[in-house]
N, C-alpha and C positions, 0 to 999 in steps of 0.2 A: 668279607669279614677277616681281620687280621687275628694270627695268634693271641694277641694280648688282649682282644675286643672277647674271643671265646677263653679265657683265663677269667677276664674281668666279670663275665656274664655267670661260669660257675663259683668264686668266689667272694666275689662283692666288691664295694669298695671299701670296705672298713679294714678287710682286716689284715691291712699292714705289713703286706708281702709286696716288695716290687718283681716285676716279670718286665725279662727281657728277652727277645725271639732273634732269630737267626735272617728271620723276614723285616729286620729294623724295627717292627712294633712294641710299644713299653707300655705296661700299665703299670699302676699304682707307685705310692709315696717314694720318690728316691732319698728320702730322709729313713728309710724302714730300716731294720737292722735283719732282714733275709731277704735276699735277694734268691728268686728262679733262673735260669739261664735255658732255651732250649736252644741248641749247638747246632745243631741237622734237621734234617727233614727224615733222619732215621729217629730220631726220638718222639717224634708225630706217629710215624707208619708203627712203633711198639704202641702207645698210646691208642691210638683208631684202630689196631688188632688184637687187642686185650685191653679194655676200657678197664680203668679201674687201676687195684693196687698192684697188679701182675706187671703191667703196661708200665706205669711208672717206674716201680723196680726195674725192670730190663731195660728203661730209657736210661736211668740214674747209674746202674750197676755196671754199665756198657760204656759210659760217659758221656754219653749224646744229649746229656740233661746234667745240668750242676747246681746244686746248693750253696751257696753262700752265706754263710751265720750257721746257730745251732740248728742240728736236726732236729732235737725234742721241742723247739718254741715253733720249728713250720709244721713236723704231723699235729701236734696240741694243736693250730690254729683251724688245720687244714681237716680235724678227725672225721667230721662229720660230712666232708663236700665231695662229692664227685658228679663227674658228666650225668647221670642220672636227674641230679635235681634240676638240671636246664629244661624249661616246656621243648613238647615234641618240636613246635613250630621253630625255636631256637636251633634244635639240634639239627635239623633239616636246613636248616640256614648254614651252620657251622658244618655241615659236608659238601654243601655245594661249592663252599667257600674253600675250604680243601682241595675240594676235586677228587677224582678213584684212587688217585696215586698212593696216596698212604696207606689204603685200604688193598691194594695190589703188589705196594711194593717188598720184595722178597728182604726180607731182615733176621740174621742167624741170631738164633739162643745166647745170650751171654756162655761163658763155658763155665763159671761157678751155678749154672740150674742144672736139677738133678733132672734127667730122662726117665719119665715114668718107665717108658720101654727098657733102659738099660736095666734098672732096678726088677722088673718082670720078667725079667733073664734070670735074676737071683733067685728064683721062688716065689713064693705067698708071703704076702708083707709078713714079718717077724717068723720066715725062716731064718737057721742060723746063719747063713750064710748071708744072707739079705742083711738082715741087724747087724753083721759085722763092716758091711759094706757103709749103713746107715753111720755108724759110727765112724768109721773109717771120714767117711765125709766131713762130716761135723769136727772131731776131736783132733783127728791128726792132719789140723792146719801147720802149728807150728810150735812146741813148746816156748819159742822166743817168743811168739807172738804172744800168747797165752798169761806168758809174765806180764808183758807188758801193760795188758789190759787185765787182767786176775790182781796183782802183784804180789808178794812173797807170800801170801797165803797158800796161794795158787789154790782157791776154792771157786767153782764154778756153779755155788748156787748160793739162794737166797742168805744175807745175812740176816743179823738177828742185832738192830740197833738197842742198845741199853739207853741213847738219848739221841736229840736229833743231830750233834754237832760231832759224833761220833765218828773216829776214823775208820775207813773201810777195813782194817786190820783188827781192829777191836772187836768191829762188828761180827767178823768171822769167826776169832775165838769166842765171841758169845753165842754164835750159832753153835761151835760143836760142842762146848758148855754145855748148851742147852741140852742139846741130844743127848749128852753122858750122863744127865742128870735126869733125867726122863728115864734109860735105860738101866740107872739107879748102878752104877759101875764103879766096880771096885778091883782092887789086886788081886791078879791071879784069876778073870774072870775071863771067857773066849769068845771073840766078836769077832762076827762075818759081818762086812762092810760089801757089800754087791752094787757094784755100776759106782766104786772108789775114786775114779777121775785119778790125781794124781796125789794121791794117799793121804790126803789131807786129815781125816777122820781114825784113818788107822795111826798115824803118828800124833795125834793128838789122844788117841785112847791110851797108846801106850807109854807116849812122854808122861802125859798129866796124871794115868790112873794107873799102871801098872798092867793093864790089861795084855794079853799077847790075843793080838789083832790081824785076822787077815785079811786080804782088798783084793776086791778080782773087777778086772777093766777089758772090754773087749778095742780098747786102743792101743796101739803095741810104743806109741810113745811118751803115751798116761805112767804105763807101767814102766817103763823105762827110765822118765823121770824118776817116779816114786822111789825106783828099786835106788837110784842113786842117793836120794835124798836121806832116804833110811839109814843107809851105810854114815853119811856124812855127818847123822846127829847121834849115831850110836845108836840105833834101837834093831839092830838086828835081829839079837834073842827074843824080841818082844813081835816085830813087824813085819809083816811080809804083806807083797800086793805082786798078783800073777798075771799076766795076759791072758784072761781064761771070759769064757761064756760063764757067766753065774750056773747055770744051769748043769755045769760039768766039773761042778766042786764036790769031793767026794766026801770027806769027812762032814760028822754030824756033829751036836749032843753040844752046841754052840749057846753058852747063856745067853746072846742078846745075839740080834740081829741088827742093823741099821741099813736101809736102802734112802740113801739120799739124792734125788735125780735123775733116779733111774725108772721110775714108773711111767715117766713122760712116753717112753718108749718100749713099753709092753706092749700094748691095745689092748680092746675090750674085752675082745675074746681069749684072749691069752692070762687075763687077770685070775682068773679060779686056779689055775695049775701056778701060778706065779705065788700068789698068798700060801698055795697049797705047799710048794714048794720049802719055801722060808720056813712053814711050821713046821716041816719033817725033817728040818735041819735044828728046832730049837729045842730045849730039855724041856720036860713039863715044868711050870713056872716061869721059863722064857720069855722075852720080853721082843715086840720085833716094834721101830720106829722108823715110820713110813712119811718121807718126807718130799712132796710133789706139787708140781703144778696142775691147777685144776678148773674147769667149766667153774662159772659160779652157779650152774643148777643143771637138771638135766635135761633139758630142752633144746641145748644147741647141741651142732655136731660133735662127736668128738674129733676126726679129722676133716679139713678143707683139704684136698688133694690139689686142687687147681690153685691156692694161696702160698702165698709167699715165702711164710715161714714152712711149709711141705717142701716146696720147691727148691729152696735157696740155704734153710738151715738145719732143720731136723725132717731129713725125710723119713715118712711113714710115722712121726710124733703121733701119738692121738691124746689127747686132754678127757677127761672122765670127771663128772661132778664128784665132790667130798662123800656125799650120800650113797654116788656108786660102790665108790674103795673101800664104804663103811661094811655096808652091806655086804658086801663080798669075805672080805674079813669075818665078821660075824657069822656067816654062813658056812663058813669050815670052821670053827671053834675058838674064835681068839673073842678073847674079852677087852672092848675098847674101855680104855681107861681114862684118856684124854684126848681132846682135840684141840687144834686151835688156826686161827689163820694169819697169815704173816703179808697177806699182798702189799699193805704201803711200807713193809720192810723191801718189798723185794724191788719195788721202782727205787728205794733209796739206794738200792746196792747197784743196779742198772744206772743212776745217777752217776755214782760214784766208778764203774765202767767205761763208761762214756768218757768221761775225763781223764781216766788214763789211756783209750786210746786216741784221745784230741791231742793229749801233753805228747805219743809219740807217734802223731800221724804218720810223718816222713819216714821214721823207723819201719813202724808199719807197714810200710804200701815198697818201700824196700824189699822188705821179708816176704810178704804172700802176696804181693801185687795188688796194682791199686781197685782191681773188681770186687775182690777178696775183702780189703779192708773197705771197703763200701757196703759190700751186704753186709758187714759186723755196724757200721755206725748205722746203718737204717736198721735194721732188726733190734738191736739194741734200743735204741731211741722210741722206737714203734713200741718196745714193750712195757718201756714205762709209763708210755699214753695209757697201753692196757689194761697196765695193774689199777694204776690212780684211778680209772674209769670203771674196772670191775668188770673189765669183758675177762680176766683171768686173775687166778685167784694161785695162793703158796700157802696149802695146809700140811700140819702135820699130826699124823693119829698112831696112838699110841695104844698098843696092843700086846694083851700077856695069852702065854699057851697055860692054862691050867692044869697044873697036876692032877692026882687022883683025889685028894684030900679038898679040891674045886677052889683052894685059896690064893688068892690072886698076891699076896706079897707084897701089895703096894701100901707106902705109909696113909695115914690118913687122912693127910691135909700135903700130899708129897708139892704142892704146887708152891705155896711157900717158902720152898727152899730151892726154886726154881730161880733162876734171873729172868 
């Protein structure tokens, strides 16, 4: 049995992938517009040693496996197939047909996968030293690079489209729009911005709203940009963003809060002192908006430890259903005032990613090398299958600390004057 006969057997022939093998075998339409390529007999032995999306990743991220056409039109075709759906009697076909080799032969870790064990040297997942490491990974690829594919917003999360035809620039000042206006922000008001990226949210509170805004980033080239950025638009007297742990912010008595993308990397267990946190930073009437990626219920994991995205882009990430964060929140004193969920914003804005690092691949794979920009176009790609399909969800809930007088200070109908 050839590569392309076990290609053919778990994908079918409909759907419009050709595969081409290093053993001369090919299946499928050479008219397709994605082509597979497998290079080696080391992108078999990943593959037959990690069945599934680990295996493929470290074949693709390694380059022992190449992609030809978009990633998001092969995982969209490909979401639901793997070696699993082949009958036992197939599979037992397709190892004999192999042979041990694959299944014996010695093949090193790509060097962009995180080492559970180096990371267990750090601590207990979300010690601080560990979490600075976690970041460290993730954020300080490359501010060049970051451009490239963020561009001049340089915001790294979910936008917020006003229509579908919407530029990815637009989309981001509607997102922090959004937030300002949720957090009801006005002049002369004081915003703690915790897990800020590269000060996106504090320069827009204080450009737009007059707010003096501070940003703390446990990325020391997040904060570096920002701190430049600040200087360059003027907002000094108003902005500031620190390389600091949120957690070793000293100052209180902060009218609003905002955490935009930083909840992905709490954990579960860290969430009561996290909420807990935030409210003994905010005035009674405070206002804190929580803005995160989320389980769509609470019956899946919150982390895959041995999955891709642990491994290769957010280690130690854990995802928590909307009902969790609610709960939690509610549970130390915050009054949810609004919810809402944004996931087919968030694959639009992962759309819109995608394309800026296609337009500067070659830049790219210059700058952080070409493993590096591999795991960005597969991760990226793989999450807009996610969103559109509901295996992950981008809410945001919105919560006041109540004074004594128990009055929450929200307009009536505040949604209305929301975008």
């Amino acid at each position: 049995m050839t590569l392309a006969e076990i290609f053919e057997k778990v994908v079918g022939t409909g759907a419009g992938i050709e595969f081409h093998a290093y053993d001369g075998s090919k299946a499928g339409p050479s008219s397709a517009d994605i082509r597979i390529e497998v290079k080696s007999p080391v992108a078999v032995a990943y593959l037959a040693q990690a069945p599934g999306e680990m295996g493929l990743a470290r074949a693709y991220v390694s380059g022992h496996l190449d992609v030809h056409g978009d990633m998001y039109t092969l995982l969209d075709r490909m979401w639901s197939l793997t070696i699993n759906d082949l009958p036992l009697s197939e599979k037992v076909a397709a190892i004999r047909a192999l042979g041990p080799k694959p299944l014996l032969m010695r093949v090193p870790l790509p060097p962009q996968e995180v080492r559970r064990s180096a990371m267990a040297k750090l601590g207990s997942r979300h010690a601080k030293q560990r979490d600075a490491e976690a970041i460290h990974h993730h954020y300080d690829v490359s501010n060049t690079f970051y451009e490239w594919v963020l561009g001049p917003s340089m915001a790294y999360t979910c936008a917020v489209y006003p229509r579908q035809d919407s530029t990815l620039e637009e989309a981001q000042f509607a997102k922090f729009d959004l937030v300002a206006k949720k957090l009801d922000l006005k002049p002369g008001m004081r915003l703690l911005d915790v897990g800020c990226g590269w000060g996106s949210m504090v320069r827009h509170a204080a450009k737009e709203y007059g707010v003096k805004a501070l940003g703390v980033t446990l990325s020391k080239q997040q904060a570096e940009w920002a701190q430049k950025a600040i200087a360059e638009e003027g907002l000094g007297d108003l902005a500031e963003v620190r390389f600091s742990d949120y957690r070793d912010v000293p100052e209180g008595d902060f009218d609003v809060v905002s955490s935009i993308g930083l909840t992905e990397h709490i954990g579960a267990n860290q969430l009561k002192s996290y909420f807990s946190f935030l409210y003994g930073k905010l005035k009674p009437g405070g206002r804190l908006l929580n803005h995160c990626i989320t389980r769509p219920s609470g019956k899946e994991r919150s982390i895959n430890r041995t999955g891709f995205i642990n491994r290769y882009v957010f280690p130690d990430g854990e995802l928590e259903s909307v009902g969790t964060l609610v709960r939690e929140m509610e549970d130390l004193g915050y009054e949810i005032r609004h919810e809402e969920n944004l996931r087919e914003h968030y694959a639009l804005t992962l759309r819109d990613w995608c394309r800026n690092l296609d337009d500067h691949w070659d830049e790219a794979v210059a700058e952080v090398g070409q493993g590096t920009a591999r795991v960005w176009r597969l991760y990226m790609a793989g999450c807009i299958v996610g969103f559109e399909r509901n295996k992950v969800q981008l809410h945001q809930v919105l919560g006041v600390k109540l004074g004594e007088d128990r009055k929450s200070h929200v307009a009536l109908r505040p949604a209305l004057n929301w975008p």
